[in-house]
C-alpha positions as CSV (number, residue, x, y, z in Angstrom):
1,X,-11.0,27.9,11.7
2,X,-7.8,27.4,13.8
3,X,-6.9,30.7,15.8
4,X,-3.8,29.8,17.7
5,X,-1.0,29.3,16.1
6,X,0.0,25.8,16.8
7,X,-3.7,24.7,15.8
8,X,-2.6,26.5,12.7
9,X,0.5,24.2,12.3
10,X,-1.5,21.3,13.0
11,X,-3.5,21.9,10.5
12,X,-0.7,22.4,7.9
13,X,0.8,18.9,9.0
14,X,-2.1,17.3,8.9
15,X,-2.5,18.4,4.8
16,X,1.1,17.2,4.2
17,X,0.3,13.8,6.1
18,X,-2.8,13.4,4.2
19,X,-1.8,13.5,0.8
20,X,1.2,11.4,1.7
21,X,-0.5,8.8,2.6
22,X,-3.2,9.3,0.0
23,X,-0.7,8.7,-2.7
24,X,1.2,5.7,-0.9
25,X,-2.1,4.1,-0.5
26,X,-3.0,4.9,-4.4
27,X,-0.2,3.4,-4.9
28,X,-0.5,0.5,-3.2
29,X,-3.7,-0.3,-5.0
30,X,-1.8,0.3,-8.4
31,X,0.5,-2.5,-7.7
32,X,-2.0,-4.6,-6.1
33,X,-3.9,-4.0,-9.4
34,X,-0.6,-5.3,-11.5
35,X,-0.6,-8.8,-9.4
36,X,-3.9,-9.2,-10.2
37,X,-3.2,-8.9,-13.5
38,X,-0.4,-11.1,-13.9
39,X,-3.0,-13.6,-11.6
40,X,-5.6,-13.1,-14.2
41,X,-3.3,-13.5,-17.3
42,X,-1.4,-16.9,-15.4
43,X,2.0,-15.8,-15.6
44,X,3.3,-17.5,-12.7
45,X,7.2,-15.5,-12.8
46,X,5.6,-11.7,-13.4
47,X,3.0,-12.2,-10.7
48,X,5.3,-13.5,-8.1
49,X,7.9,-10.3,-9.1
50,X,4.8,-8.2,-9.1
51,X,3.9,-9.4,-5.4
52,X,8.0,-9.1,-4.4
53,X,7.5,-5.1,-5.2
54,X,3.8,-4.9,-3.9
55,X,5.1,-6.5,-0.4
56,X,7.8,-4.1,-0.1
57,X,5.2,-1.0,-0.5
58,X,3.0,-2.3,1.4
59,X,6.0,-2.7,4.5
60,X,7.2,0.5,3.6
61,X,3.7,2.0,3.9
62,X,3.8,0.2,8.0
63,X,6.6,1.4,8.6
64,X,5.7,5.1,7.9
65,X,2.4,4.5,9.9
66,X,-0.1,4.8,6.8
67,X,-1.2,1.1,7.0
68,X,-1.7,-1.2,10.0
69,X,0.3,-3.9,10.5
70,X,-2.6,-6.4,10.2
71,X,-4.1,-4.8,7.3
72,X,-0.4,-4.9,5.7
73,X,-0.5,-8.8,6.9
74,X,-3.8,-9.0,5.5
75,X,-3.0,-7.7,2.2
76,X,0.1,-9.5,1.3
77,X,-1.2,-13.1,2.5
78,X,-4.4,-12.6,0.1
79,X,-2.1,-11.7,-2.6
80,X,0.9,-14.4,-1.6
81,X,-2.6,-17.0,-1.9
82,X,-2.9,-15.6,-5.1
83,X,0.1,-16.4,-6.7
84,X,0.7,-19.5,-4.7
85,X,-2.3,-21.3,-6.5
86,X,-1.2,-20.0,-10.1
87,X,2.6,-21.3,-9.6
């Protein structure tokens, strides 16, 4: 248990931080989830607009810090790979 108060504060930032970026990441795998769908099902149009709003998550989870940039890279290629073959 924290005794100072800045390891207190620390503490409390690090709970806010976590379940930020627990929920971007869940929902990250949510829309991931969606393009795979629309992979599965072969609908060319509604997979590539599903990976349009995945990809801008996914930047917007780099850009807050919650993803790595080659993880992000990662992520959208495999998905953009995806789509690519289906279209």
């Amino acid at each position: 248990m924290p005794s100072s108060i800045s390891a207190k504060k620390r503490v409390r930032q690090n709970e806010k931080r976590n379940l930020v970026g627990r929920s971007a990441k869940s929902a990250i795998r949510s829309y991931t989830k969606k393009v795979l769908a629309a992979v599965e099902s072969g609908d060319s149009k509604e997979a590539a607009a599903q990976l349009r709003i995945t990809s801008q998550q996914i930047d917007k989870a780099t850009k807050r810090g919650i993803m790595h940039r080659n993880t992000a890279a990662r992520h959208k290629s495999r998905l953009a790979r995806m789509v690519a073959k289906i279209g």
